[in-house]
C-alpha positions in Angstrom: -62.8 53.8 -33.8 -61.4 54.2 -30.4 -64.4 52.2 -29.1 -63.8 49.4 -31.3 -60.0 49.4 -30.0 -60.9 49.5 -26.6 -62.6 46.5 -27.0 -60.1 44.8 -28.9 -57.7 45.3 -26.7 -60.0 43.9 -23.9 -60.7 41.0 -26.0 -57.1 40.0 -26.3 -56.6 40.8 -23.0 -59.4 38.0 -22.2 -57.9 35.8 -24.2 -54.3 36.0 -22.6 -55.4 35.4 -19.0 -57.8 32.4 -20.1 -54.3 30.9 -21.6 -52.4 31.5 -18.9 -55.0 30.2 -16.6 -55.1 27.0 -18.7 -51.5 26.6 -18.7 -51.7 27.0 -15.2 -54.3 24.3 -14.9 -52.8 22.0 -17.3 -49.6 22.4 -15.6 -51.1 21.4 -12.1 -53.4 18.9 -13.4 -49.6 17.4 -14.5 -47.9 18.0 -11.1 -51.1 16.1 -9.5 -50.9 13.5 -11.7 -47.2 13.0 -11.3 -47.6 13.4 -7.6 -50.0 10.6 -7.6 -47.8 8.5 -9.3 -44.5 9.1 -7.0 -47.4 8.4 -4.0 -47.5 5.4 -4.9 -46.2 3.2 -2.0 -45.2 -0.4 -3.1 -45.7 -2.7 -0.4 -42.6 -4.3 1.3 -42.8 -8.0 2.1 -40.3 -10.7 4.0 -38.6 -7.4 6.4 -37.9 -10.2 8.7 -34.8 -10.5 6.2 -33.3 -7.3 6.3 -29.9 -6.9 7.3 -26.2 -7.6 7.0 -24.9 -10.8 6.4 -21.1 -11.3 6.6 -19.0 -13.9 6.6 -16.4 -15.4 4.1 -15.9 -15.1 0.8 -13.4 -17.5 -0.8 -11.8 -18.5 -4.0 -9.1 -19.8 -5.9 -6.5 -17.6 -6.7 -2.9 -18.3 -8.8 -0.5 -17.4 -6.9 3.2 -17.5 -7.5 6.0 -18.8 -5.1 8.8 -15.9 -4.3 11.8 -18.2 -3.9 11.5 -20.1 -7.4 8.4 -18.6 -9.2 6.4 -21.6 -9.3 2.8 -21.0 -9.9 0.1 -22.3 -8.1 -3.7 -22.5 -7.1 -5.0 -21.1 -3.4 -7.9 -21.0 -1.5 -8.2 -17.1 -0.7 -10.9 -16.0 2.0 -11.8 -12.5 2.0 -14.4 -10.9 4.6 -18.0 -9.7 3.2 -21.0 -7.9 4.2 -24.2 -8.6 1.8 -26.6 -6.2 3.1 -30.1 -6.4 2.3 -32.2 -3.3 2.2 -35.8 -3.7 1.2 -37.8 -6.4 -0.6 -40.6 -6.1 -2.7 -42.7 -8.7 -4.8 -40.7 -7.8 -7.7 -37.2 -6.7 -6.4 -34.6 -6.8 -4.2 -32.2 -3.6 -3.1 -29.0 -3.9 -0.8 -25.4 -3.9 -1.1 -22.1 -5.2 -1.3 -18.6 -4.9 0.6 -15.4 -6.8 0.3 -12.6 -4.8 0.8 -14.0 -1.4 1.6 -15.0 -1.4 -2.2 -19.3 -1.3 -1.5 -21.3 -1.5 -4.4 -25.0 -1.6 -4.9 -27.0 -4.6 -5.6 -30.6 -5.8 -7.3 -32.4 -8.6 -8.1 -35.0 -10.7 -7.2 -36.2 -13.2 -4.3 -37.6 -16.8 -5.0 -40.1 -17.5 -2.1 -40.4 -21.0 -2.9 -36.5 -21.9 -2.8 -35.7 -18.9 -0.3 -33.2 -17.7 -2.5 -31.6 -14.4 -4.0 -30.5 -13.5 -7.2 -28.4 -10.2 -6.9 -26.6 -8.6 -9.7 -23.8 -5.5 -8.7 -24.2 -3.4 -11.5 -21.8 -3.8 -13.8 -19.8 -0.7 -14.2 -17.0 -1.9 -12.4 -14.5 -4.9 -13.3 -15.0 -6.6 -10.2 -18.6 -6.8 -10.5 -20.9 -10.0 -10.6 -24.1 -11.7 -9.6 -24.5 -13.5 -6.4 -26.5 -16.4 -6.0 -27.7 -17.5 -2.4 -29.7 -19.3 -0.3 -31.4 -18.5 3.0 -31.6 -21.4 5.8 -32.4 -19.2 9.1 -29.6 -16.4 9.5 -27.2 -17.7 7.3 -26.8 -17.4 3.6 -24.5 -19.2 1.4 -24.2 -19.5 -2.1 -21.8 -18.1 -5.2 -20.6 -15.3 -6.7 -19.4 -15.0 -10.4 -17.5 -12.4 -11.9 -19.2 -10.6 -15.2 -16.1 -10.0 -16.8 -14.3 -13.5 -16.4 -10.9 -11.7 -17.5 -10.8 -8.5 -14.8 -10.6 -10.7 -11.7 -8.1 -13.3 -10.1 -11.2 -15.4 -8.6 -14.2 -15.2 -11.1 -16.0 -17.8 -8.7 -16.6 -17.6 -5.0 -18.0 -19.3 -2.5 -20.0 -17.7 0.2 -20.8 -18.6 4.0 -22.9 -15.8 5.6 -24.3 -15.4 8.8 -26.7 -12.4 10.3 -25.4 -10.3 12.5 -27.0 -7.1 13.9 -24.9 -3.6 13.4 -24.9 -1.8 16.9 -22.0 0.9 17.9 -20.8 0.7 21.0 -18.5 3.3 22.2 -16.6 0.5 24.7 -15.4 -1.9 21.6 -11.6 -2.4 21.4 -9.3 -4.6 20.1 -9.2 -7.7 21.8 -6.4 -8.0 24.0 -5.0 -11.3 22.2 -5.0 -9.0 18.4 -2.0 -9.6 16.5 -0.4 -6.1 16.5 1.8 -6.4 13.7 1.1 -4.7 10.4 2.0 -7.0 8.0 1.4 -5.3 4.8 3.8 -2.4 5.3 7.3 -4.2 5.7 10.3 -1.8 5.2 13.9 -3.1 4.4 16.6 -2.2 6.2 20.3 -2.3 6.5 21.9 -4.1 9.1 25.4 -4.6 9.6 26.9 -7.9 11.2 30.6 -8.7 13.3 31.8 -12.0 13.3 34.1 -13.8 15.8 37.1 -12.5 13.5 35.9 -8.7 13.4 35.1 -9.0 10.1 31.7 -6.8 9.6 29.4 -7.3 6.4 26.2 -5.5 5.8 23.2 -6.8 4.8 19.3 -6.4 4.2 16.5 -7.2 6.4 12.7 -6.9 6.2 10.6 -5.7 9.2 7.0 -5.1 10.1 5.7 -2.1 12.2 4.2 -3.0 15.4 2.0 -1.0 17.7 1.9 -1.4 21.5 -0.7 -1.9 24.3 -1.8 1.8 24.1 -4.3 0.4 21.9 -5.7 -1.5 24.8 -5.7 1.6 27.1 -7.1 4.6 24.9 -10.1 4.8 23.6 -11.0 7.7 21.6 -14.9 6.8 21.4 -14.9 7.6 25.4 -12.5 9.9 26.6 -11.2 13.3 25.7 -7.9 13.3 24.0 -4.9 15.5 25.1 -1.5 15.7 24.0 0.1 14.3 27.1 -1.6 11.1 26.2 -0.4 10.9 22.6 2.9 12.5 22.5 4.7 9.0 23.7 2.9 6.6 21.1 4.1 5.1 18.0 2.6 6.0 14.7 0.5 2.9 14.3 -0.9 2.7 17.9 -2.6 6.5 16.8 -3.6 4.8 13.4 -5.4 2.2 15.1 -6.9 4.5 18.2 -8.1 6.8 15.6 -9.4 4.1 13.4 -11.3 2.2 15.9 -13.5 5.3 16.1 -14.4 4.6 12.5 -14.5 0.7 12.9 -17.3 1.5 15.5 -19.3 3.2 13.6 -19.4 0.3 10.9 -16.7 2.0 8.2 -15.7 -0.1 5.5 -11.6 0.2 5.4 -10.2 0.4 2.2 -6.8 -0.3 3.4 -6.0 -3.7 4.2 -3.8 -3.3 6.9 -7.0 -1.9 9.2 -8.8 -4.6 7.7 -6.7 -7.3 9.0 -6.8 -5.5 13.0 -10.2 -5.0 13.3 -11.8 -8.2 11.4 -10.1 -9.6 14.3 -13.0 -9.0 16.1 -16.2 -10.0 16.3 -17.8 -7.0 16.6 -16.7 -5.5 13.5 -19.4 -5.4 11.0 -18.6 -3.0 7.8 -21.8 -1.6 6.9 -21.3 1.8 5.3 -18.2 3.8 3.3 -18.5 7.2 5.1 -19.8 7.7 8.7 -18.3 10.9 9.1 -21.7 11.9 10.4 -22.3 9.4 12.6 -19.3 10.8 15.0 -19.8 12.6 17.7 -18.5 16.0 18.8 -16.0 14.9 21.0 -14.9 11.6 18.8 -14.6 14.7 16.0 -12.2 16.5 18.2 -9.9 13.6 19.3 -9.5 12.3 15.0 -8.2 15.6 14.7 -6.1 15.8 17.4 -4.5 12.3 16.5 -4.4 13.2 12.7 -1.9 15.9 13.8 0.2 13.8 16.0 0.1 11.0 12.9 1.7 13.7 10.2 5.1 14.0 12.5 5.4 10.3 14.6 7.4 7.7 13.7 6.9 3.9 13.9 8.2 1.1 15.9 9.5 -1.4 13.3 11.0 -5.2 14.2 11.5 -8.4 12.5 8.7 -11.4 12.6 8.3 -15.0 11.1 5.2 -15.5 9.4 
């Protein structure tokens, strides 16, 4: 009887390690199959097109007069980078970027016509498809809006050219840059004598305004020290601290750093964080101007437009 046990017991025993053993195999024979499968390269074609393309993007906009509320129509130009990634005989992959919103894009490539069919995807209200054309380096074509109803220009125009995304540590404002932020204006109240003595109050808008320490700092190249920030205005540190960024390619978000550095023309937004990209000593000087920003004050004054 113990005998007959024994063997049992060995039997089963058998039995388990043969199961696991095929589980084991079944389970590789899966993860060598799927391996396989995720091997799979699909071959790129046309890389010759890779890139970022910016240039305008314009549209019609209503728009409404501030002295008598008239509405009207208005050609709007925004700035965009169309960036495409990789091309395959079945799709195309890149992105977007208007206004430091970048969103990802797909679609396909004509060979015959040279033209793209790229649709954002659709999860956002300000998505669309863009429709262009290649003719060398330039790309133009139209964008319309998915959702009609979300957006104040459901059809835009686009003129694209190619440009190459380098950082350079020496790129600056240009010395002729309009320094005024104008999307910032802050009233305040001014009082007024006449010839009779009479004084009367009254309100005012003005516009910060940096000064040409934006010319002379440049926090890409030279170590930072207190001495050479504890002078400035609040806006020249917003824009030194920024053009680190605008190097680097950053999409900005706000439009009043927008407006400096698409003064340029070496500004090409290619990417919403390139907090890696910065070096150690570019590191060191944000922070050191992000704690002189908290406390400083800005240099406000009034301008025509």
């Amino acid at each position: 009887m113990k005998i007959l046990n024994y063997t049992f017991v060995s039997l089963l025993a058998v039995s388990l390690i043969s199961c696991k053993k095929d589980g084991k195999t079944n389970e590789s024979n899966k993860d060598s199959l799927t391996a396989k499968k995720d091997s799979v390269i699909i071959p790129e074609v046309h890389k010759e097109y890779y890139g970022v393309y910016i240039g305008d993007f314009a549209g019609m906009e209503k728009m409404v007069d501030n002295v008598d509320g008239a509405e009207y129509n208005e050609n709007v130009y925004k700035k965009i980078s169309l960036k495409i990634n990789r091309i395959t005989k079945d799709s195309v992959y890149g992105q977007s970027i208007v206004n430091g919103n970048q969103r990802p894009v797909r679609g396909v490539f004509n060979e015959t016509t040279k033209s793209f069919v790229l649709d954002e995807p659709g999860s956002n209200k300000t998505d669309g498809r863009f429709e262009v054309k290649l003719n060398g380096d330039s790309l133009t074509g139209k964008w319309n809006a998915f959702n009609k109803n979300a957006v104040k220009a459901p059809l835009k125009s686009l003129k694209l050219i190619k440009k190459d995304f380098v950082y350079n540590p020496n790129f600056m404002l240009d010395p002729d840059s309009n320094l005024v932020d104008w999307n910032n204006p802050k009233n305040f109240v001014e009082k007024y004598t006449d010839s009779d003595g009479k004084t009367e109050s009254y309100t005012t808008s003005k516009n910060r305004v940096a000064s040409d320490a934006v010319f002379k700092l440049n926090a890409s190249k030279q170590k930072l020290s207190e001495k050479d920030l504890k002078n400035l205005r609040k806006l020249d540190m917003e824009i030194i601290k920024n053009s680190v960024f605008a190097r680097h390619g950053y999409s900005f978000k706000k439009e009043t750093y927008r407006d400096f550095f698409e003064q340029t023309d070496w500004y090409i937004p290619v990417s919403n964080n390139v907090d890696k990209d910065l070096s150690p000593m570019e590191k060191d000087n944000v922070a050191l101007l992000n704690r002189f920003i908290k406390y400083a004050e800005d240099k406000y004054d009034s301008f025509g437009r």
